[in-house]
C-alpha positions in Angstrom: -70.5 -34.1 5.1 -67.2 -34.3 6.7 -64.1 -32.2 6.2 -60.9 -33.7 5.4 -57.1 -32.7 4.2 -55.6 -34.5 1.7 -51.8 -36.1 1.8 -49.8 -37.5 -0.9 -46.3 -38.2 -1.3 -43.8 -40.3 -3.3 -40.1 -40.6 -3.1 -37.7 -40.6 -5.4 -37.3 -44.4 -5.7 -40.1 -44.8 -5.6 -42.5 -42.6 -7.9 -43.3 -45.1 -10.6 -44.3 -48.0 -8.8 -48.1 -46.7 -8.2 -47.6 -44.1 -6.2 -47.4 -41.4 -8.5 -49.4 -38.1 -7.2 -51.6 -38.5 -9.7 -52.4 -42.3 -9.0 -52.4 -41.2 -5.5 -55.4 -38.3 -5.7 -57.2 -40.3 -8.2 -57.3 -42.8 -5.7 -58.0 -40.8 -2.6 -60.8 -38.8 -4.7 -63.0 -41.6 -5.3 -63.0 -42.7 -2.0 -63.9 -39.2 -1.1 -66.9 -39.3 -3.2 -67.7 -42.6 -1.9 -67.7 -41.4 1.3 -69.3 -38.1 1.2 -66.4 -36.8 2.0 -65.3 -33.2 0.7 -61.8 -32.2 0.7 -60.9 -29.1 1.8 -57.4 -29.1 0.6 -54.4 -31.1 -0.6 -50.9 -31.4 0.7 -48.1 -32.8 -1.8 -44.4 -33.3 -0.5 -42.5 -34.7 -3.6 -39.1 -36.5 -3.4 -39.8 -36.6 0.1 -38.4 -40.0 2.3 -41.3 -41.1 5.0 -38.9 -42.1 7.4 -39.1 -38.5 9.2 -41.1 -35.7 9.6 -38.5 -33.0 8.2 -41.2 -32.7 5.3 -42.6 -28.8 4.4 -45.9 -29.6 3.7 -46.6 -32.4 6.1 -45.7 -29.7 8.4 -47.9 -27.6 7.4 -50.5 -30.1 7.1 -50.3 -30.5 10.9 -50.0 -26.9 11.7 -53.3 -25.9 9.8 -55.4 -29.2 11.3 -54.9 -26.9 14.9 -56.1 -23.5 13.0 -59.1 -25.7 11.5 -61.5 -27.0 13.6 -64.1 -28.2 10.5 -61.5 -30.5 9.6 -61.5 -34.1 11.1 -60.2 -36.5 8.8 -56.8 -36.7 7.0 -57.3 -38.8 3.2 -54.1 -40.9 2.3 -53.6 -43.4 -0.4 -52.0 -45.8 1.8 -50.7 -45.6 5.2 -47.1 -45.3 4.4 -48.0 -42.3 2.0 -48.2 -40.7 5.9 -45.3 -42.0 7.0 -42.4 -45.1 6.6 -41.8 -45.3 10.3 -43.6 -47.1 13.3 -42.9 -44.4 15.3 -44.3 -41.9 13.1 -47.5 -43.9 12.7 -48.2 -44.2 16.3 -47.3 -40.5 17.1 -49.8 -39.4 14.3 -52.6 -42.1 14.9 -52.8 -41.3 18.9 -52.2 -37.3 18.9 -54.7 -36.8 16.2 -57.2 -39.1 17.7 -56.9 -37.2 21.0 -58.1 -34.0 18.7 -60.7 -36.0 17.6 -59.1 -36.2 13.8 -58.9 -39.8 11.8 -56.6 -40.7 8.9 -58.3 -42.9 6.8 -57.0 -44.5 3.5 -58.3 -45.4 0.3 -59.0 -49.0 1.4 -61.1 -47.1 4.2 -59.3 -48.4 6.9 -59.8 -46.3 10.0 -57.0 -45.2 12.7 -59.2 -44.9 15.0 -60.7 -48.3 14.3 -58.8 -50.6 17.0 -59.4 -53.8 14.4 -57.3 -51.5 11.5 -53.9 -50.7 13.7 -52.4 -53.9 14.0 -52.7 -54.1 9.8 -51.9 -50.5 9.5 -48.9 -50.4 11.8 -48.0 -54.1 10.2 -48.2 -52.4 6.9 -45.9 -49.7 8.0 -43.6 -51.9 9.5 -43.1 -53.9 6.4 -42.0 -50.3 4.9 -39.8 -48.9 7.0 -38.3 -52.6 6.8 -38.3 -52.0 3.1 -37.2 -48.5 3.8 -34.0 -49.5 5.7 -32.9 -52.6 3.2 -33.1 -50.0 0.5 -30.8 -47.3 2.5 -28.4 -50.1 3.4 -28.1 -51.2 -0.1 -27.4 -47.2 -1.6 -25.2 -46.5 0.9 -23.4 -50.1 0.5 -22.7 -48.6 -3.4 -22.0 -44.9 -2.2 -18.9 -46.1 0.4 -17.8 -47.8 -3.1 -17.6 -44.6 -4.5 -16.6 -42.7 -1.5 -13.6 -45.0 -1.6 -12.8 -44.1 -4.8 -13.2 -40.5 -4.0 -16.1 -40.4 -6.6 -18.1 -37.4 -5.3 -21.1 -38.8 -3.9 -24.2 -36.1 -5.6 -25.0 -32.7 -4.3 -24.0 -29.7 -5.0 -20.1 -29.4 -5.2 -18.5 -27.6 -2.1 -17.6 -24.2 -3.1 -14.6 -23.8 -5.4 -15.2 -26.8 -6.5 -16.8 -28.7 -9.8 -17.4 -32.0 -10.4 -15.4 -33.6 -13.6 -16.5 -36.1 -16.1 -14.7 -38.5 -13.7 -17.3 -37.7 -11.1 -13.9 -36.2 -9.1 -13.5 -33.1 -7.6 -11.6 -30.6 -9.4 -10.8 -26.8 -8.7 -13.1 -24.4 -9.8 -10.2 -21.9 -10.9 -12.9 -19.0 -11.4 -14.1 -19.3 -7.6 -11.1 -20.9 -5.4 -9.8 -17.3 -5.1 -12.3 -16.7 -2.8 -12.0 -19.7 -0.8 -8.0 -19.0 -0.4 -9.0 -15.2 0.8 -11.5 -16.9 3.4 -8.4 -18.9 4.9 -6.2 -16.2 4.5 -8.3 -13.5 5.8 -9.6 -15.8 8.8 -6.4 -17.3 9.9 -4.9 -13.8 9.9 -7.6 -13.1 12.8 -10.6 -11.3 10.6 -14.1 -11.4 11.6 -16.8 -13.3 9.5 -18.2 -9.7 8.5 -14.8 -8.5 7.4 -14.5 -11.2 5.1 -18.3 -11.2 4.0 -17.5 -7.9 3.0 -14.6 -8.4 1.1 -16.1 -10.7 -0.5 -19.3 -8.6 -1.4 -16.8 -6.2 -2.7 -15.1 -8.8 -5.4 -18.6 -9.5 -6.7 -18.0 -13.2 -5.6 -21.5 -15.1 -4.4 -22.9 -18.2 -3.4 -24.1 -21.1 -5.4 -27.8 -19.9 -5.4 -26.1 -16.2 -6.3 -26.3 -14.7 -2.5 -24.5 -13.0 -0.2 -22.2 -15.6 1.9 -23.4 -15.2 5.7 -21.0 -15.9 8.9 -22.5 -19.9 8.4 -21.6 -20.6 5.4 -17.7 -19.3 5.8 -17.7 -21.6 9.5 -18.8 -24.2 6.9 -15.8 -23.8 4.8 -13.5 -22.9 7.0 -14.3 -26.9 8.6 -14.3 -28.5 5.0 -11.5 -30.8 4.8 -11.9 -31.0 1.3 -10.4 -27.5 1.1 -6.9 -28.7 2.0 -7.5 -32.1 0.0 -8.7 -34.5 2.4 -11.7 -36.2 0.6 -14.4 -37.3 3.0 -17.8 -39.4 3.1 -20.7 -39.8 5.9 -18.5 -37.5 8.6 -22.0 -36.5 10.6 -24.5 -38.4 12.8 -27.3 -39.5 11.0 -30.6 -37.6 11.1 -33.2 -38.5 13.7 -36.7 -39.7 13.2 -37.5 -36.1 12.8 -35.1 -36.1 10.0 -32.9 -33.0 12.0 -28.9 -34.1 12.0 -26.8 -33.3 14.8 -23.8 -31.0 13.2 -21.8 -31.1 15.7 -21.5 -35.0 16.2 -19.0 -36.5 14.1 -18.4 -40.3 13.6 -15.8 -42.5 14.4 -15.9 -44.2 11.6 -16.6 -42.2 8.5 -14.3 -42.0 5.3 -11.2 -39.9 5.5 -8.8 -39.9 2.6 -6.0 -37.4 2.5 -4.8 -36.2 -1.0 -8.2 -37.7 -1.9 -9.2 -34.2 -3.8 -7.0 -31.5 -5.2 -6.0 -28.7 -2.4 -7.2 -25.5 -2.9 -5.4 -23.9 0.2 -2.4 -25.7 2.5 -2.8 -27.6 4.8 -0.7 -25.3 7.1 -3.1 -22.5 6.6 -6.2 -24.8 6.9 -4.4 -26.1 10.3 -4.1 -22.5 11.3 -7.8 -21.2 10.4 -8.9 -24.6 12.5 -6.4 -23.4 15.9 -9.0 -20.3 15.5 -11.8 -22.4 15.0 -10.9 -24.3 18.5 -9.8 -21.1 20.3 -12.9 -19.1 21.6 -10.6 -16.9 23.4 -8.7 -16.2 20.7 -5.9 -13.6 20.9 -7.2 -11.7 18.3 -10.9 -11.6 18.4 -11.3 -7.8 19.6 -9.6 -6.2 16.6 -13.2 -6.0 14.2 -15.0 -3.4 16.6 -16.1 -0.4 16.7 -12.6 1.2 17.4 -9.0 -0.9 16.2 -6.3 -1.7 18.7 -3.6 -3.4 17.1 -2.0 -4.9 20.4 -5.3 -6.3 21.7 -4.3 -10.1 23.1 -0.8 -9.3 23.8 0.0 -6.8 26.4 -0.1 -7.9 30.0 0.5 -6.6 33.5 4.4 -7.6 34.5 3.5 -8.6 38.1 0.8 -10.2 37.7 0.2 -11.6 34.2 -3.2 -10.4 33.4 -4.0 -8.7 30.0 -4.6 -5.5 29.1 -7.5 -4.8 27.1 -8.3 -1.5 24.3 -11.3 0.6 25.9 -12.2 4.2 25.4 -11.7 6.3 28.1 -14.0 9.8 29.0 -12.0 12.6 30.4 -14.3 14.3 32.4 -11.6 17.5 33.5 -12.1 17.6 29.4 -15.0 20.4 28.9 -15.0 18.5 25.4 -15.2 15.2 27.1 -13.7 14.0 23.9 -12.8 10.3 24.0 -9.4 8.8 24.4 -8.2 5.4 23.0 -6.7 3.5 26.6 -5.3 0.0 27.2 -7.2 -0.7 30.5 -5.8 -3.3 33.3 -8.1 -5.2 35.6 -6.4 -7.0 38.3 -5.8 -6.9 41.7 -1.7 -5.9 41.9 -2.9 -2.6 40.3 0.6 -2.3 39.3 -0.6 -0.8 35.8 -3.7 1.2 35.0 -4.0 2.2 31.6 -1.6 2.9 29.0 -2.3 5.7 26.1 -3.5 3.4 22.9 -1.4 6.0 20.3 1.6 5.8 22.7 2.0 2.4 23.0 1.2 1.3 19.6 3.3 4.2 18.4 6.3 2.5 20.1 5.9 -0.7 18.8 5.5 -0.1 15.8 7.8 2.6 14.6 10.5 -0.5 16.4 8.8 -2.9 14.6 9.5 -0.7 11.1 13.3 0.2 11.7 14.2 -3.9 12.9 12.5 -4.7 9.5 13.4 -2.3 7.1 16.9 -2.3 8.3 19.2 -1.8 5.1 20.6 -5.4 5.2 16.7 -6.5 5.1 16.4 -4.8 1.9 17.6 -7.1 -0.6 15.4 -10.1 1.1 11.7 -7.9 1.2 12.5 -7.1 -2.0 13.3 -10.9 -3.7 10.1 -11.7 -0.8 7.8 -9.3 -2.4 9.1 -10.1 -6.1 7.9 -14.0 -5.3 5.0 -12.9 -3.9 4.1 -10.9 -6.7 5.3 -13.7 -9.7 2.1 -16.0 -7.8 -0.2 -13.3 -8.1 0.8 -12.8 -11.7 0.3 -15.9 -12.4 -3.1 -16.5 -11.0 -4.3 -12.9 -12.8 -2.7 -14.6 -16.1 -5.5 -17.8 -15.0 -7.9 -15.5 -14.3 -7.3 -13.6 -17.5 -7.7 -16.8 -19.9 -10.3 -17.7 -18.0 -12.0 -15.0 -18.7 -10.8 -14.9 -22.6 -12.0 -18.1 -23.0 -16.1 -17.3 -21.5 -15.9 -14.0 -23.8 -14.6 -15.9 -26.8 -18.0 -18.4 -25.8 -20.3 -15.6 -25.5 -18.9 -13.5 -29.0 -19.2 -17.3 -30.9 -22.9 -17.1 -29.8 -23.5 -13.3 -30.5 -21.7 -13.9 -34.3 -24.8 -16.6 -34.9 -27.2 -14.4 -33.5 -26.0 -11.5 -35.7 -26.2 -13.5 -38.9 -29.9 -14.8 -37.9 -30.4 -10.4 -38.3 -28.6 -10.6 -41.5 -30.8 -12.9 -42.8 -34.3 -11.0 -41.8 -35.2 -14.3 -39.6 -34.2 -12.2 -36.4 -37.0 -11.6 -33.6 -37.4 -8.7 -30.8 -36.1 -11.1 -27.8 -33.0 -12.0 -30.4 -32.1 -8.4 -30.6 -32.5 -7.7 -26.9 -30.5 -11.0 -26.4 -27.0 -9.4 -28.7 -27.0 -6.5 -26.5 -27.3 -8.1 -23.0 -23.9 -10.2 -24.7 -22.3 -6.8 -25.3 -23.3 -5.7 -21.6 -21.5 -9.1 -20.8 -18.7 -8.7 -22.8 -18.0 -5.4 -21.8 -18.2 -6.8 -18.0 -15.9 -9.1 -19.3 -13.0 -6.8 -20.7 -13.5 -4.5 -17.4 -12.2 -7.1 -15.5 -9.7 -8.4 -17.7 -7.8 -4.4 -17.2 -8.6 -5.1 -13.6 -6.3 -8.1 -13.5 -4.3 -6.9 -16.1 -3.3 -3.5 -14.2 -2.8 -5.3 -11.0 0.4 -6.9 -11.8 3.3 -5.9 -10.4 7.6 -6.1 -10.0 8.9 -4.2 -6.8 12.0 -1.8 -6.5 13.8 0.2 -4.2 11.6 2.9 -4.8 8.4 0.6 -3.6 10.3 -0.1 -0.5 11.1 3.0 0.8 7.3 3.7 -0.2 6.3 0.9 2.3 8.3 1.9 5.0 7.0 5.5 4.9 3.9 4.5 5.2 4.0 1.0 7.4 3.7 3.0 10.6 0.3 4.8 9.8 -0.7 1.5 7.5 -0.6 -0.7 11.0 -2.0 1.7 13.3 -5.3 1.9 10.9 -5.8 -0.3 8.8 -7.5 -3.6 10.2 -6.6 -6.3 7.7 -5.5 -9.5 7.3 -2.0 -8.4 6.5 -1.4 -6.2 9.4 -2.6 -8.4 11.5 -0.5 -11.2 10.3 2.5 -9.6 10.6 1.7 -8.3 14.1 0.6 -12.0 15.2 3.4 -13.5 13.3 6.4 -10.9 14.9 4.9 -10.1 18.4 4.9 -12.3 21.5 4.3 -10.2 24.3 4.5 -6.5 25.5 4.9 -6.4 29.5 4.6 -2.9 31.3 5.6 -2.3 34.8 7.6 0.7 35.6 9.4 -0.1 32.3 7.7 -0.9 28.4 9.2 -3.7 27.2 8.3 -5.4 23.4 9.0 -9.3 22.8 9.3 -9.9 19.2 9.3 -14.1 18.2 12.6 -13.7 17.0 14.1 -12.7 20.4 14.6 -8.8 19.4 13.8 -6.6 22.7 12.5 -2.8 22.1 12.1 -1.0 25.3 10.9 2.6 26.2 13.8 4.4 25.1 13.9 2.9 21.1 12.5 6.3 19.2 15.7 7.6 21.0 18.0 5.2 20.2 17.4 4.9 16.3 
């Protein structure tokens, strides 16, 4: 008796035209028994196309024919059931017959049967004809809708939901998130600072994860996020169903304003320079040990960069470490420069040219604005959040007058409490929001100023970082220090003694 696998498949256009895996096995079984054929085991990929190989269990179909040896027959309703591709077909029929394996269907034609290709392959031919008429004619209606900026199925990119319009609209409970991920990233934070932050908000992905560094590149490229509706922007998969990411077409469907913006395009334009920039200024401030000037202090003579290191002392019986801003070049003109002296300078400079008295009536109308957006957005966030608990206590009322009644049940008991675990969830973050609102005075702002030198010199954020990439151009060092902020303000060696 020979050994053989089973295969079915059907796709979803085309599950209720015979090919149903039930009309499939029935088919394949009586052949079997026929045949005197026993099969050892079947392999069902459903909603699966056969114009590629990217299937799981035809995968692992293959795999297990190698681990197998008693096995040397594979069972398929019809050819195309195997595959909807010439290519396919011919791979399959000559590899397998080199491992002395045959696919036979329930017709009993034979691959290895030289009078059964040419109907086989003429068979399959016909489907991937039928195949590609089909695709042509769905993606004909799909560019209709694209150009409409009807959302074409899926999932909804993050922060987003999909109205009764079939539009994209903003997903006011989870397009905080995305606005920190351009914030955060264009401010020059690492995918794992941001991961965390994100962890920390309680904020997860679609299938209720953790966000890894992929799935932030992935929105950190989506156009959408900035309101530029897009349609068939990659290459097309391969005949092994993989898609090349990185190859973008010339001609796919770009609409700008086509979707409502969840962050501006500025700041989208700005999280893409960092994309682009693999050198990026800015990339050494997320390890082990923070230098805030990394990316902008250079050598005087001969332009190259200095760079944060720790440095051994080893005239130090304590060898304890010490925090250096190293040069490597060839004028040796500069060394190193103590990290806590340098960035001590700049910073304390930095402070007194922006908390200079006749600054303080601006910070404080800047902060005020600042803080009458965030309001608002914890007022959204606190209806928002009114509104599910209002849901949930509507429920929970019905459920507590199906107790009143008698009719109630063990799982509708256990059901009321989990809504009063929710609710309570529910009110704790309402006083989160709540509590966070804020209106600045003077007081606050000699508060900040206190505490903006030892703020920048330890805390890695997206703020300080911001402001330090937004103020600073350069620092040069030669026999002199000598600080370049944007706005054309100088700072030399001597400005502790000056102020």
């Amino acid at each position: 008796m020979e050994h053989a696998y089973a295969y079915y498949r059907y796709s979803s256009h085309n599950q209720d035209d015979g090919n149903s895996i039930n009309a499939q096995r029935n088919a394949v079984k009586e052949f079997a028994r026929a045949n005197n054929i026993k099969i050892v085991k079947d392999y069902i990929d459903k909603a699966k196309t056969g114009t590629n190989v990217n299937r799981e269990n035809y995968q692992k179909m293959m795999s297990d024919l190698d681990k197998n040896p008693d096995v040397t027959c594979i069972l398929v309703h019809k050819f195309d059931r195997l595959h909807r591709s010439a290519r396919g077909s011919l791979n399959d029929i000559y590899d397998l017959e080199e491992k002395g394996i045959r696919i036979l269907d329930s017709y009993g034609r034979d691959s290895t049967n030289p009078k059964h290709r040419a109907e086989i392959l003429d068979e399959v031919c016909q489907s991937e004809k039928y195949s590609i008429r089909l695709s042509e004619e769905t993606r004909k209606g799909l560019k209709i809708n694209a150009e409409q900026t009807i959302h074409n199925g899926g999932i909804a990119p993050y922060g987003f939901i999909i109205g009764a319009d079939k539009q994209l609209q903003i997903d006011e409970i989870k397009a905080p998130a995305i606005r920190k991920i351009f914030e955060m990233y264009a401010a020059g934070l690492s995918y794992r600072k941001i991961i965390e932050w994100l962890d920390e908000n309680g904020y997860k992905t679609a299938k209720n994860r953790s966000f890894c560094a992929t799935t932030i590149k992935g929105i950190l490229e989506n156009e959408k996020y900035c309101g530029t509706f897009f349609w068939d922007k990659k290459s097309a998969k391969d005949f092994r169903g993989k898609r090349n990411s990185h190859k973008i077409k010339e001609d796919y469907i770009r609409i700008k304003n086509g979707c409502p913006a969840i962050v501006s395009e500025e700041i989208f334009n700005k999280a893409q320079e960092r994309l682009k920039d693999s050198k990026n200024k800015i990339r050494n401030h997320n390890g082990k040990n923070y230098y805030p000037m990394n990316g902008k202090i250079f050598c005087k003579q001969c332009g190259s960069e200095l760079k944060g290191k720790v440095q051994y002392s080893r005239t130090n019986k304590d060898n304890k470490p010490t925090k250096q801003y190293k040069l490597n070049c060839k004028c040796q003109a500069v060394k190193t420069v103590n990290e806590k002296y340098l960035d001590d300078m700049i910073i304390y400079g930095l402070r007194e040219c922006i908390f200079s008295p006749i600054n303080t009536d601006e910070i404080l109308r800047r902060l005020n604005e600042y803080a009458e957006e965030q309001n608002k957005e914890n007022d959204l966030q606190i209806d928002i959040l009114k509104s599910e608990k209002a849901g949930i206590q509507k429920r929970q009322n019905n459920l507590i007058k199906l107790v009143e009644t008698g009719n109630d049940t063990e799982s509708v008991r256990e059901k009321i409490k989990e809504m009063d675990i929710q609710i309570k969830e529910i009110n704790d973050k309402i006083y989160k929001f709540e509590t966070t609102k804020k209106v600045f005075t003077p007081d606050d702002i000699r508060m900040i100023k206190n505490e903006f030198t030892r703020y920048v010199r330890e805390e890695c954020n997206e703020d300080t970082l911001a402001v330090l990439n937004e103020v600073i151009d350069m620092v040069e060092i030669d026999d002199v220090i000598e600080v370049v902020f944007k706005k054309n303000i100088r700072v030399s060696r001597d400005t502790k003694k000056n102020f």
